[in-house]
Biopython code that builds the backbone (N, CA, C, O; Angstrom):
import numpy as np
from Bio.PDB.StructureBuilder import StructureBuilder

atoms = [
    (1, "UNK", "N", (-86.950, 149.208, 210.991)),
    (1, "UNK", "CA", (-87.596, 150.381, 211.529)),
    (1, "UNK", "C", (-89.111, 150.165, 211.483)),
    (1, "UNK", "O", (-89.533, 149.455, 210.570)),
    (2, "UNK", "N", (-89.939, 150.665, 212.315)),
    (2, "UNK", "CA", (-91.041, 150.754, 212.220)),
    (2, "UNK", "C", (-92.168, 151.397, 211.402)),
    (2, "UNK", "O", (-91.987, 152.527, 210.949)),
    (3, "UNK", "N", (-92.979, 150.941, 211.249)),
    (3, "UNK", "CA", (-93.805, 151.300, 209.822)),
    (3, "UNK", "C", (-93.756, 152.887, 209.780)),
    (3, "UNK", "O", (-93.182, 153.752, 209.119)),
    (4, "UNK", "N", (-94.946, 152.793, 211.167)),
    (4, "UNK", "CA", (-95.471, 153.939, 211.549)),
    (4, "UNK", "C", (-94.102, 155.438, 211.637)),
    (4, "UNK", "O", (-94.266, 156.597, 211.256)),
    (5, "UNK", "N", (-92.963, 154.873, 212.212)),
    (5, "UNK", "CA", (-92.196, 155.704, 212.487)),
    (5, "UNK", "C", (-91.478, 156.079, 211.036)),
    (5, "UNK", "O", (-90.830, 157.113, 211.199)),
    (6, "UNK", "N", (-91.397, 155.699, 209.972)),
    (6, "UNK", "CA", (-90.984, 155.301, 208.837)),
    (6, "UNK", "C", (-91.775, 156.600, 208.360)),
    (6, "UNK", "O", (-91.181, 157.672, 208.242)),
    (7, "UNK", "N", (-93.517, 156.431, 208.014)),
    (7, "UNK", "CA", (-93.839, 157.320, 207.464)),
    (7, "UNK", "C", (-93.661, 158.784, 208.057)),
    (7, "UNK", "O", (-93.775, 159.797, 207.367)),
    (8, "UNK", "N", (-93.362, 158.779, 209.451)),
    (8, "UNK", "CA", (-93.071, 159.950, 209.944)),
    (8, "UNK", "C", (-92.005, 160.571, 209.787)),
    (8, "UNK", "O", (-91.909, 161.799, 209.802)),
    (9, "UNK", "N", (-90.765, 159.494, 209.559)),
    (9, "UNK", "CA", (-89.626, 160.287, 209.492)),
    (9, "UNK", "C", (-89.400, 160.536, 208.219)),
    (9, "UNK", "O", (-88.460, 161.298, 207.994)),
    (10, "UNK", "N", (-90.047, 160.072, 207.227)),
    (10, "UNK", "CA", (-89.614, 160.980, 205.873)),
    (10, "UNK", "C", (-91.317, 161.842, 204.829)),
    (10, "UNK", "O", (-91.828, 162.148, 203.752)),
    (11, "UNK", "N", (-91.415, 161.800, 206.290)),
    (11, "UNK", "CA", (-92.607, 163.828, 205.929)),
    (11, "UNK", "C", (-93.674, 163.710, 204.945)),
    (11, "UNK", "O", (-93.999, 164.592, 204.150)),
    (12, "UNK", "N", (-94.402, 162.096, 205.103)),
    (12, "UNK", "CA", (-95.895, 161.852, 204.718)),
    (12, "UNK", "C", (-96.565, 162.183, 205.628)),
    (12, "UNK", "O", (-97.524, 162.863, 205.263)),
    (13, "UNK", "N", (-96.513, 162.037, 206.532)),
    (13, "UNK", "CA", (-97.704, 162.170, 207.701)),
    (13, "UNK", "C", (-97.243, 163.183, 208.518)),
    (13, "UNK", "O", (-96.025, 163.361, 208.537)),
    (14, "UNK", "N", (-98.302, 164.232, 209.536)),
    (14, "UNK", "CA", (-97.395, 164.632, 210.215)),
    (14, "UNK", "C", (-97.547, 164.372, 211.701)),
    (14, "UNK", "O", (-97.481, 165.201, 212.608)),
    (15, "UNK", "N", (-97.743, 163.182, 211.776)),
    (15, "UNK", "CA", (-97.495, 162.892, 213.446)),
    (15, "UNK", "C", (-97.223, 161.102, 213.034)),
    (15, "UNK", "O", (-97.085, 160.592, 211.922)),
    (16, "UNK", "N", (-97.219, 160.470, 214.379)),
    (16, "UNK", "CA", (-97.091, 159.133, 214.172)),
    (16, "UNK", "C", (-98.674, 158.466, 214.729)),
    (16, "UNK", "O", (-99.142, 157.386, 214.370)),
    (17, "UNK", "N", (-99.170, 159.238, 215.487)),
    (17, "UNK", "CA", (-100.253, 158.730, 215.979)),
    (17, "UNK", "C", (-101.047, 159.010, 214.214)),
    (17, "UNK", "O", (-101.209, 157.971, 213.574)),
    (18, "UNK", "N", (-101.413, 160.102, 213.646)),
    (18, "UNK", "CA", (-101.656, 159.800, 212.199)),
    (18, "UNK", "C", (-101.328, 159.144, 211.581)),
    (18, "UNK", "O", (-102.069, 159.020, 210.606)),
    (19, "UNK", "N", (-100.300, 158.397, 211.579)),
    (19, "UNK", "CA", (-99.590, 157.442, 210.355)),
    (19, "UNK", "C", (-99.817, 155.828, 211.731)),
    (19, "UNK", "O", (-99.381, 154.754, 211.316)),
    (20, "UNK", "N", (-100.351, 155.832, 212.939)),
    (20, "UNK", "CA", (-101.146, 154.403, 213.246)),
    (20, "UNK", "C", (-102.330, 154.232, 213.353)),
    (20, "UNK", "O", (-102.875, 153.357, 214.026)),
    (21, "UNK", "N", (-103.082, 155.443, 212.389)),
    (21, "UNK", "CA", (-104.108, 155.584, 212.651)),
    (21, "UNK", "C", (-104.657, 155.180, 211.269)),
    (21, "UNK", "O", (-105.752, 154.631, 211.152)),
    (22, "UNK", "N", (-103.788, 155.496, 210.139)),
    (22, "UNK", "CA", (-104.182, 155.035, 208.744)),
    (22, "UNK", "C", (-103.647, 152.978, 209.024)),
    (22, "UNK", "O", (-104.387, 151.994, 209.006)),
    (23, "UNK", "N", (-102.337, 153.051, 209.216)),
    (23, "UNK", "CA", (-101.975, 151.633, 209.790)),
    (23, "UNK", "C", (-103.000, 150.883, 210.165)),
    (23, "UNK", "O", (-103.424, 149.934, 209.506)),
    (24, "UNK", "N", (-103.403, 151.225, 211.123)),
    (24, "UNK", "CA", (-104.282, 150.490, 211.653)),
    (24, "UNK", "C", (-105.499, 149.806, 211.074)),
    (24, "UNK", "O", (-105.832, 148.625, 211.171)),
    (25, "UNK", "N", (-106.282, 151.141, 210.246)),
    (25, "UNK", "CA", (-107.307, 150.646, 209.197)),
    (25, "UNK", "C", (-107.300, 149.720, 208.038)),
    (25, "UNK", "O", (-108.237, 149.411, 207.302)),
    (26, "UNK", "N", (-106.083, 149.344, 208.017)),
    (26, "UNK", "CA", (-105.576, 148.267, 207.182)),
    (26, "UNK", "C", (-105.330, 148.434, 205.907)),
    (26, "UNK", "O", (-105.175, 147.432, 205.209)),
    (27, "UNK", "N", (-105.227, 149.960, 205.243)),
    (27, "UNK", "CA", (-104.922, 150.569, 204.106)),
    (27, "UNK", "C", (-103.314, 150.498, 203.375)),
    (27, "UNK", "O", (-102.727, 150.731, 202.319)),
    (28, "UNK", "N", (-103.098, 150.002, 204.758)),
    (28, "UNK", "CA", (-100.724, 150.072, 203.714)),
    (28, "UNK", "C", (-100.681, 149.169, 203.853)),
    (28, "UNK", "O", (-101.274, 148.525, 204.719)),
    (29, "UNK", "N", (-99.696, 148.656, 202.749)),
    (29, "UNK", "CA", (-99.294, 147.157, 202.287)),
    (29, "UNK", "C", (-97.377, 147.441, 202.224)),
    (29, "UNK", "O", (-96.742, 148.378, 201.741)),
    (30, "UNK", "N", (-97.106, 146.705, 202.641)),
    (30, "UNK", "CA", (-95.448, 146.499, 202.566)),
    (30, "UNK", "C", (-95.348, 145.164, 201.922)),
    (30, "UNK", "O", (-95.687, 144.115, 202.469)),
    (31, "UNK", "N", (-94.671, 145.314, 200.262)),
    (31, "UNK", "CA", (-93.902, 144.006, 199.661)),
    (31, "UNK", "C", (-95.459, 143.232, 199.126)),
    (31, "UNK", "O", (-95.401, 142.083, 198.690)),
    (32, "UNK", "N", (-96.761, 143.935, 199.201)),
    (32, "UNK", "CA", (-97.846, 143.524, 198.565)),
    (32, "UNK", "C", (-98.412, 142.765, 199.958)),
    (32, "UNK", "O", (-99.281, 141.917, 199.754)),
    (33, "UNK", "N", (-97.974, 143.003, 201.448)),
    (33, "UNK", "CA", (-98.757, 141.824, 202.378)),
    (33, "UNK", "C", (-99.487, 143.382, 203.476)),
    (33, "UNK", "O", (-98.810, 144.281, 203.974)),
    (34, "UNK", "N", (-101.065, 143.204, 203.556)),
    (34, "UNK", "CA", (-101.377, 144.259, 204.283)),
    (34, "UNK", "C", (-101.118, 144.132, 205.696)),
    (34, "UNK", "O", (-101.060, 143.257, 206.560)),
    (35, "UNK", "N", (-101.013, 145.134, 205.588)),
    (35, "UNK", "CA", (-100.179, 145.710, 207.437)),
    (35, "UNK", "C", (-101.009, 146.092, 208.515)),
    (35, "UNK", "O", (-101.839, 147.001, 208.504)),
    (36, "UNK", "N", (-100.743, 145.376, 209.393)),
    (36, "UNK", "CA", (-102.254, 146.117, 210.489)),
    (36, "UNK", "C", (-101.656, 146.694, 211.907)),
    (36, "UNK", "O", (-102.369, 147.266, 212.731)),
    (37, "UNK", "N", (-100.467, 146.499, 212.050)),
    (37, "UNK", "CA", (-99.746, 146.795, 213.378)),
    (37, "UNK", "C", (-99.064, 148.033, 212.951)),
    (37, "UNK", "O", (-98.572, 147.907, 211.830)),
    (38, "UNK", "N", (-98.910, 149.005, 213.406)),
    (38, "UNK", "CA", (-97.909, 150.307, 213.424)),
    (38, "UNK", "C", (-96.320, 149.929, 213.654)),
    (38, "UNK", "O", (-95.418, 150.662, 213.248)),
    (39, "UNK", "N", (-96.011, 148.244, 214.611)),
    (39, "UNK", "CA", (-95.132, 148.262, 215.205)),
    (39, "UNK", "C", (-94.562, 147.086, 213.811)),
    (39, "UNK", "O", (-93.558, 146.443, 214.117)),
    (40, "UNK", "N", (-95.009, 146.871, 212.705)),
    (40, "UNK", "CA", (-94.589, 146.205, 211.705)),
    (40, "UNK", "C", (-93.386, 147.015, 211.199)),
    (40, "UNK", "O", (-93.298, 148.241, 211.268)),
    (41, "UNK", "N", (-92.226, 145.955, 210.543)),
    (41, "UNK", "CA", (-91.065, 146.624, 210.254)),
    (41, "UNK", "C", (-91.319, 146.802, 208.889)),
    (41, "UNK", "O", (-92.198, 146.171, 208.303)),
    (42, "UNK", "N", (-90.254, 148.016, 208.105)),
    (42, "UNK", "CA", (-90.165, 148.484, 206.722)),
    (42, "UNK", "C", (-88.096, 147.540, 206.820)),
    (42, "UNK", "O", (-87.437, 147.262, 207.822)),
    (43, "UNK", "N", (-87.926, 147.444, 206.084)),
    (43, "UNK", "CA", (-86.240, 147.354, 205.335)),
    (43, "UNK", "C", (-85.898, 148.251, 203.868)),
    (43, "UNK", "O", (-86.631, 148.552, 202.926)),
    (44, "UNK", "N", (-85.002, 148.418, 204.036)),
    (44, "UNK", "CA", (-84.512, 148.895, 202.746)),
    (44, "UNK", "C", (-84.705, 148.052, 201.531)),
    (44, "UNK", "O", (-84.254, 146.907, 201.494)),
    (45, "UNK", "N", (-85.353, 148.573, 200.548)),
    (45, "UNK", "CA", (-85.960, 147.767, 199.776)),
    (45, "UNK", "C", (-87.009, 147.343, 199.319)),
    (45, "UNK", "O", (-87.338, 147.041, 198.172)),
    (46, "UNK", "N", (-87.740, 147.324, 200.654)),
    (46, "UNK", "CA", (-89.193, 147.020, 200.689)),
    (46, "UNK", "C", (-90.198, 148.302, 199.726)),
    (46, "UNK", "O", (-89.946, 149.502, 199.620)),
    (47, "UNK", "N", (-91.323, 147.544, 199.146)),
    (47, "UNK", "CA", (-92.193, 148.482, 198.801)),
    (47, "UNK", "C", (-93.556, 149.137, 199.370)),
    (47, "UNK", "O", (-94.343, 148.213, 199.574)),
    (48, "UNK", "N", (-94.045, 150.195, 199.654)),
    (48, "UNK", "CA", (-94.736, 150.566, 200.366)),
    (48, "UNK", "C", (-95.859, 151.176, 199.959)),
    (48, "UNK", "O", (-95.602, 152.368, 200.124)),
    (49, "UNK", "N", (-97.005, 151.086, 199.505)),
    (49, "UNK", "CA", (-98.330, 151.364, 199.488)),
    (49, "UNK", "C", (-99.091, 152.126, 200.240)),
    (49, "UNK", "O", (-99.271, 151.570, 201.323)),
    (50, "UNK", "N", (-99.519, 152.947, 200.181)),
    (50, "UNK", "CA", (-100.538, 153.847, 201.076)),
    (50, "UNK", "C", (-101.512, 154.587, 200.470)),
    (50, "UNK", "O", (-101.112, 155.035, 199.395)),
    (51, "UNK", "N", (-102.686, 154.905, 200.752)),
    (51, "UNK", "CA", (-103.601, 155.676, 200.028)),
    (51, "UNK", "C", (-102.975, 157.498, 200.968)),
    (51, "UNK", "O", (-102.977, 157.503, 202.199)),
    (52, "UNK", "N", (-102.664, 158.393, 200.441)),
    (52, "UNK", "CA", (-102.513, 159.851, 200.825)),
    (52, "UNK", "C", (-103.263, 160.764, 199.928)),
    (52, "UNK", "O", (-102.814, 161.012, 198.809)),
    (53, "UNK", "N", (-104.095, 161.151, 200.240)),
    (53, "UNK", "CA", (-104.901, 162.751, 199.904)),
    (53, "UNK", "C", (-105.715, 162.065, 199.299)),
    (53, "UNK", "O", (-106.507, 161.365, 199.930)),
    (54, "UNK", "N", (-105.713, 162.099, 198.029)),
    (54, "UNK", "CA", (-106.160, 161.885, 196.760)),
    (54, "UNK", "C", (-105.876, 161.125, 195.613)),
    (54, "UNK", "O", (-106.303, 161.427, 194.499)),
    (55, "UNK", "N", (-104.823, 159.674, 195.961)),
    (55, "UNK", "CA", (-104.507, 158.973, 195.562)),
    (55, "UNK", "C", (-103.564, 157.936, 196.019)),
    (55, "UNK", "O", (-102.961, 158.251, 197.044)),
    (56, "UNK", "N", (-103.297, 156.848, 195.552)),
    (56, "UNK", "CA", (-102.148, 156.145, 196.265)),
    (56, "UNK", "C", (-100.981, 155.904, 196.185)),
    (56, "UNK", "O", (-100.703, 155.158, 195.246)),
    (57, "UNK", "N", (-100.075, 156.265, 196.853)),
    (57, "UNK", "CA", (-98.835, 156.562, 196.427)),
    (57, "UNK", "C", (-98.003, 155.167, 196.759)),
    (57, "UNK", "O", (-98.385, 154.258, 197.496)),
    (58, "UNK", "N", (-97.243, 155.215, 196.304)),
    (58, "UNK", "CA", (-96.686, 153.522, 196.163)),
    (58, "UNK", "C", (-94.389, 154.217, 196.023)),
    (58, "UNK", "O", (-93.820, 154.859, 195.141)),
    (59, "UNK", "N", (-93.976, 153.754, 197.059)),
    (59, "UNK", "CA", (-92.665, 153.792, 197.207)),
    (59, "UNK", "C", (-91.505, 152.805, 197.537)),
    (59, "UNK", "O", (-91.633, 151.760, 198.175)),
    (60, "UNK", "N", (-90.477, 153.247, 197.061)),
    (60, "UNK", "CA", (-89.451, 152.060, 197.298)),
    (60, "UNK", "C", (-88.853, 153.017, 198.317)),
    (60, "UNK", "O", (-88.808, 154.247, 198.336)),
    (61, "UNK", "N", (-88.210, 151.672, 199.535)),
    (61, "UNK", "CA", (-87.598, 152.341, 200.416)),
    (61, "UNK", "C", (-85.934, 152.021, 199.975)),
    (61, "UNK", "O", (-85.454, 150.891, 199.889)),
    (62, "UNK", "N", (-85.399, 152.966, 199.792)),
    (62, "UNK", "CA", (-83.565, 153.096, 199.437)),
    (62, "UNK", "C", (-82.529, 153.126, 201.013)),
    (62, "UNK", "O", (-81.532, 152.419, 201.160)),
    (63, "UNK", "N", (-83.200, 154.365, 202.336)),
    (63, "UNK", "CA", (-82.421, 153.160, 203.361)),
    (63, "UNK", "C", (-83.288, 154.354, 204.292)),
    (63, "UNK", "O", (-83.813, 155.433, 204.019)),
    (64, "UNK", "N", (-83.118, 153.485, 205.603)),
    (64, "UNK", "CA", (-84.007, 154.276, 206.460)),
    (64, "UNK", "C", (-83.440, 155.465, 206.939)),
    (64, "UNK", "O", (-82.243, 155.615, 206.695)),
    (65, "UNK", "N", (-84.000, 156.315, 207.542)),
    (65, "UNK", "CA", (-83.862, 157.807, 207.945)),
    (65, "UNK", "C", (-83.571, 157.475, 209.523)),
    (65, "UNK", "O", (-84.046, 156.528, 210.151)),
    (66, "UNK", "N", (-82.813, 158.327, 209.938)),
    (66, "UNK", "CA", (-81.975, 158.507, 211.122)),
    (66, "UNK", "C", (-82.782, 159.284, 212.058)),
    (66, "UNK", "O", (-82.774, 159.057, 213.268)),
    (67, "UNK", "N", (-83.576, 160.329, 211.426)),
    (67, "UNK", "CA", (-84.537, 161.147, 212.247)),
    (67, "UNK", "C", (-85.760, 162.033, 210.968)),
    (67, "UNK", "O", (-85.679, 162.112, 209.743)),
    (68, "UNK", "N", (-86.598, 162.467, 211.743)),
    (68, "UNK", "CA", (-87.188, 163.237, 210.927)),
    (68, "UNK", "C", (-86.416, 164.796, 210.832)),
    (68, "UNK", "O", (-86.528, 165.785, 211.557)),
    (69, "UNK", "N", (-85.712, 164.579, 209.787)),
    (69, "UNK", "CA", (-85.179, 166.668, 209.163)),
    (69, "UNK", "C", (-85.753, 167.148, 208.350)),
    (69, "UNK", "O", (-86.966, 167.352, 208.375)),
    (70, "UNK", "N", (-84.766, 167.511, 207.192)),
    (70, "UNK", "CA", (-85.486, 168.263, 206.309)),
    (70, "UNK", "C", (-85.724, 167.413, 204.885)),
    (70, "UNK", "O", (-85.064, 166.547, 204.312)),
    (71, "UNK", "N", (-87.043, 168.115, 204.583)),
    (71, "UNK", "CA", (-87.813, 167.897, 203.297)),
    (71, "UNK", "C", (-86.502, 166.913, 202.461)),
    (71, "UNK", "O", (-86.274, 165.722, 202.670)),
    (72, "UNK", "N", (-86.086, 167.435, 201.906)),
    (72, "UNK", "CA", (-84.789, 167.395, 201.111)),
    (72, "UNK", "C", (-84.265, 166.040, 201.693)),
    (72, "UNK", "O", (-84.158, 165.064, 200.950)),
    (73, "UNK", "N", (-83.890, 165.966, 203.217)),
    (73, "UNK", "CA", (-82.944, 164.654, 203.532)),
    (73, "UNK", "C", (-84.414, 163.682, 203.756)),
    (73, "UNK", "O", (-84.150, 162.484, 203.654)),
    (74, "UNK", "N", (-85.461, 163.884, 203.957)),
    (74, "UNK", "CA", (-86.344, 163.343, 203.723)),
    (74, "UNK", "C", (-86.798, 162.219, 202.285)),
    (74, "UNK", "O", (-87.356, 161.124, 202.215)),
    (75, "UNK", "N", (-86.437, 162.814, 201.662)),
    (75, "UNK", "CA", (-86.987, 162.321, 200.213)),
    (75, "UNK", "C", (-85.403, 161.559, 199.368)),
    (75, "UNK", "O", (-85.381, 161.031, 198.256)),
    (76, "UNK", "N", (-84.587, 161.682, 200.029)),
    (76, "UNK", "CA", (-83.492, 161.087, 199.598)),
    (76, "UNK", "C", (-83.797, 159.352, 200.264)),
    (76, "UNK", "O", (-83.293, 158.480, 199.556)),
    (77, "UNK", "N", (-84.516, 158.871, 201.457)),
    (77, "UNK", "CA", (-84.880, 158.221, 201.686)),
    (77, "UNK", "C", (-85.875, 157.385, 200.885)),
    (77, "UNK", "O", (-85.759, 156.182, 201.120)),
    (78, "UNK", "N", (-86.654, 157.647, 200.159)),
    (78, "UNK", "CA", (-87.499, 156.656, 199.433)),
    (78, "UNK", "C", (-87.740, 157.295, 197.848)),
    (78, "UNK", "O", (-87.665, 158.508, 197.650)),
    (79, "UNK", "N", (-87.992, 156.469, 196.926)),
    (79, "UNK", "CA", (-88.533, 156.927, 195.685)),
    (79, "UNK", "C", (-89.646, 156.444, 195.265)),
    (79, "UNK", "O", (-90.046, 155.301, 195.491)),
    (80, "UNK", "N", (-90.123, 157.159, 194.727)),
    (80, "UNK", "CA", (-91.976, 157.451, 194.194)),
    (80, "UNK", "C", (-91.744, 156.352, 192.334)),
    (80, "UNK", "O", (-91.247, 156.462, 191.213)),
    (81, "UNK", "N", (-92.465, 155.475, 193.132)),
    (81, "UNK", "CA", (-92.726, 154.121, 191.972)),
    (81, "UNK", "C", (-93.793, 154.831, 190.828)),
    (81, "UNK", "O", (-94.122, 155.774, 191.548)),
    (82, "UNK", "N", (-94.248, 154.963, 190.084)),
    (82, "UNK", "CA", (-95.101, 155.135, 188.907)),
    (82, "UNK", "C", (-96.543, 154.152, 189.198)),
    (82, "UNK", "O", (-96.529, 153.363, 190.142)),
    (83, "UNK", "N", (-97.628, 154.261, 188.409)),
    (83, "UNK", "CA", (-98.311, 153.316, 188.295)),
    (83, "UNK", "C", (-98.673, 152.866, 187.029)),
    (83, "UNK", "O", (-98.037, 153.776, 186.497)),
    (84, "UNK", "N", (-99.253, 152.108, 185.831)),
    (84, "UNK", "CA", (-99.031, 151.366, 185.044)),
    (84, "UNK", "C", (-100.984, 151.695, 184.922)),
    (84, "UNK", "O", (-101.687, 151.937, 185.903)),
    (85, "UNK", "N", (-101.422, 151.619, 183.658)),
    (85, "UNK", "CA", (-102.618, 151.370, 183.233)),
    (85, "UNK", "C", (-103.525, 150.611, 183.962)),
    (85, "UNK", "O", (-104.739, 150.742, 184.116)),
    (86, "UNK", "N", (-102.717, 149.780, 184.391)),
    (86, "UNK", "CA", (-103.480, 148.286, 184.934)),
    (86, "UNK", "C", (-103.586, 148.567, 186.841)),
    (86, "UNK", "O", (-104.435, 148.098, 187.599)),
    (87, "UNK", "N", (-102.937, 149.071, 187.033)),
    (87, "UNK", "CA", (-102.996, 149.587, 188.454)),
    (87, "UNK", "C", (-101.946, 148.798, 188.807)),
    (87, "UNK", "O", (-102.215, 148.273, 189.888)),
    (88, "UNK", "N", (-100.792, 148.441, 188.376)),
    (88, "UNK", "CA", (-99.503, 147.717, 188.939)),
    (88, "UNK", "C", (-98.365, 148.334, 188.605)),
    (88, "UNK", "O", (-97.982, 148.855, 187.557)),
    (89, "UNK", "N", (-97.591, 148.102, 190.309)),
    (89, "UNK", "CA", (-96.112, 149.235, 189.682)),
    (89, "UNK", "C", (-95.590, 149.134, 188.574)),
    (89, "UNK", "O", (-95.735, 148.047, 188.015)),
    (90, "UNK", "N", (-94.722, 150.326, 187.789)),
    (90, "UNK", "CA", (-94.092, 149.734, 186.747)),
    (90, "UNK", "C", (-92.528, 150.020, 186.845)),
    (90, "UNK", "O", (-91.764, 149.570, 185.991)),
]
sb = StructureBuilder()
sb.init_structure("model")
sb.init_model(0)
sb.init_chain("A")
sb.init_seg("    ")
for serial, (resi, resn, name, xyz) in enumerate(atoms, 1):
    if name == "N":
        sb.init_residue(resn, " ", resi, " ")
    sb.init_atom(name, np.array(xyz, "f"), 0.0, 1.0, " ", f" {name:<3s}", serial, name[0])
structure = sb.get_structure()
């Protein structure tokens, strides 16, 4: 699935042109390699990096989303990694 479409369908961003617009600036990293295309793929599994609001949120993807629904079937899609003293997942 696609990066960009990825963060859209599980309710970080709320458009996709927003989520190729952070893409683009070269701020998300998938699996630790930075990402510069919107049209870059995510897999199940992969880890995902992004700076949002006021910090950077860092996720594992568990399996991709079918569409954007609700909040709830949203977040069953990925889980929220921790960060570690040192600034590395733990």
């Amino acid at each position: 699935m696609r990066i960009d479409r990825f963060l859209h369908c599980i309710r970080l961003v709320k458009s996709r042109t927003l989520a190729q617009s952070v893409i683009e600036a070269g701020h998300v990293r998938v699996d630790g390699r930075r990402i510069e295309k919107p049209s870059e793929e995510v897999r199940t599994g992969s880890i995902v990096a992004l700076p949002l609001h006021d910090g950077v949120r860092i996720l594992k993807v568990l399996e991709l989303p079918q569409r954007r629904g609700p909040a709830a079937e949203a977040r069953a899609c990925y889980q929220e990694l921790g960060i570690d003293e040192q600034g590395a997942p733990s």
